[in-house]
matplotlib code that plots the C-alpha trace (Angstrom):
import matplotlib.pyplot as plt

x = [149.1, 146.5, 144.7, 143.2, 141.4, 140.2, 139.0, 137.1, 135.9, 134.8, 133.0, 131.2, 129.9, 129.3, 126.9, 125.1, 123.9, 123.2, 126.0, 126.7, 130.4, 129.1, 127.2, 129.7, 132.5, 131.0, 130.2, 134.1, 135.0, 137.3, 136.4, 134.3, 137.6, 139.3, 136.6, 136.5, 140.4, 140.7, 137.7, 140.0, 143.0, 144.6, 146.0, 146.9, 144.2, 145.2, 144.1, 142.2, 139.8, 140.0, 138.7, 136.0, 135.1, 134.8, 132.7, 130.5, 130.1, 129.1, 131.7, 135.0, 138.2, 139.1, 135.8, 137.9, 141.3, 140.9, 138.0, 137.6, 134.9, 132.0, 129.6, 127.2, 129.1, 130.0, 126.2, 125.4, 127.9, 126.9, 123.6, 124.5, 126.3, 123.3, 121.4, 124.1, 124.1, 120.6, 122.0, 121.9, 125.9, 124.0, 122.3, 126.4, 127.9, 125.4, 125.4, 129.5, 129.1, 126.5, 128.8, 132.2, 130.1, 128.3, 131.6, 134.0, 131.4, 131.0, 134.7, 134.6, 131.8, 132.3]
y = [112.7, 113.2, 116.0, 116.4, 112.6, 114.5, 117.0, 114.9, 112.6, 115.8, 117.5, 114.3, 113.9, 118.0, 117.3, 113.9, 116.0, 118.8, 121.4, 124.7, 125.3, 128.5, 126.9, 124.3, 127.2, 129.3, 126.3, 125.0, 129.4, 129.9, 131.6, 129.8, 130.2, 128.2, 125.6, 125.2, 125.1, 122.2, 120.6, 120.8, 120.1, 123.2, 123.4, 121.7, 122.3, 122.5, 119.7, 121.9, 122.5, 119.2, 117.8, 120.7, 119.5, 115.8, 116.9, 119.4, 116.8, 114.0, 111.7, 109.8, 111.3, 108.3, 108.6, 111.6, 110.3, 107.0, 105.9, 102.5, 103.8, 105.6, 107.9, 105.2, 102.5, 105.6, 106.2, 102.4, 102.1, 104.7, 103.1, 99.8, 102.0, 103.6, 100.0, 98.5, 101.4, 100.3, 96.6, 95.2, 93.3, 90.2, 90.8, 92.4, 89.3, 87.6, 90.2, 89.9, 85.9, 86.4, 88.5, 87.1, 83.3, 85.2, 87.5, 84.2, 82.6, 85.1, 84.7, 81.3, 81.7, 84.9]
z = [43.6, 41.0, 41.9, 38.2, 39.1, 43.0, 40.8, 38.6, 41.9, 43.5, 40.8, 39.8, 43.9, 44.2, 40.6, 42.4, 45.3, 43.8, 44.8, 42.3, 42.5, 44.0, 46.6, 47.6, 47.3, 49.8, 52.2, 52.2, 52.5, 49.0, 46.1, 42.9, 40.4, 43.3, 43.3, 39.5, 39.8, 42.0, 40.1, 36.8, 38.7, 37.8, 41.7, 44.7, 47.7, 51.2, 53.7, 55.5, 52.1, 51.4, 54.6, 54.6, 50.9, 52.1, 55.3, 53.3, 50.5, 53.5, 52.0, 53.1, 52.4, 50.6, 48.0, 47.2, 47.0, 45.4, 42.7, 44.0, 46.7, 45.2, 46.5, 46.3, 47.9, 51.1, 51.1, 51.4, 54.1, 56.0, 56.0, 57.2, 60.2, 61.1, 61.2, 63.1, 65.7, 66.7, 67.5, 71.0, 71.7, 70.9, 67.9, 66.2, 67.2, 65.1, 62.1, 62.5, 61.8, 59.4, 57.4, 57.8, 56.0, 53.5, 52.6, 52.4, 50.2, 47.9, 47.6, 46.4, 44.0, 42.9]

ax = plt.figure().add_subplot(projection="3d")
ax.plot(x, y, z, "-o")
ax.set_aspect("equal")
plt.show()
């Protein structure tokens, strides 16, 4: 596991929204040399941290784990949940059709 590159993934969301390693330290409960240790990758942090991290943060465990899914893309996401959670049964069926067409031809053209 690369925890240097969960560091890095970490730090970069923490600085997007705004977070001082002080702030976010005292949120997640460990001390600010902890937090600028994981951020540099200097040591391994507990699942328990890490999940508080990821919910304090208001990202996926996986934006932290892997760099293919970025804080954007989580936050656009999340968006499209919230829209789809106002949906009647009906209208997802249709939104579910709509995307599978749109996502297989941007496949072929793409």
């Amino acid at each position: 596991m690369d925890y240097y590159a969960i560091g890095q993934r970490i730090r970069k969301i923490r600085k997007a929204q705004g977070f001082s390693q002080e702030t976010l330290a005292e949120q997640v409960g460990i001390s600010v040399t902890h937090m600028s240790h994981i951020e540099t990758g200097n040591t391994k942090l507990s699942l328990p941290v890490f999940v508080d991290l990821a919910e304090i943060l208001d990202v996926r465990t996986d934006d932290l784990l892997y760099d293919g899914i970025s804080a954007e893309r989580s936050s656009t996401i999340d968006e499209i949940v919230q829209i789809l959670n106002t949906c009647t049964a009906q209208q997802l069926k249709i939104i579910k059709n709509i995307l599978k067409t749109t996502k297989i031809s941007l496949e072929q053209y793409l």
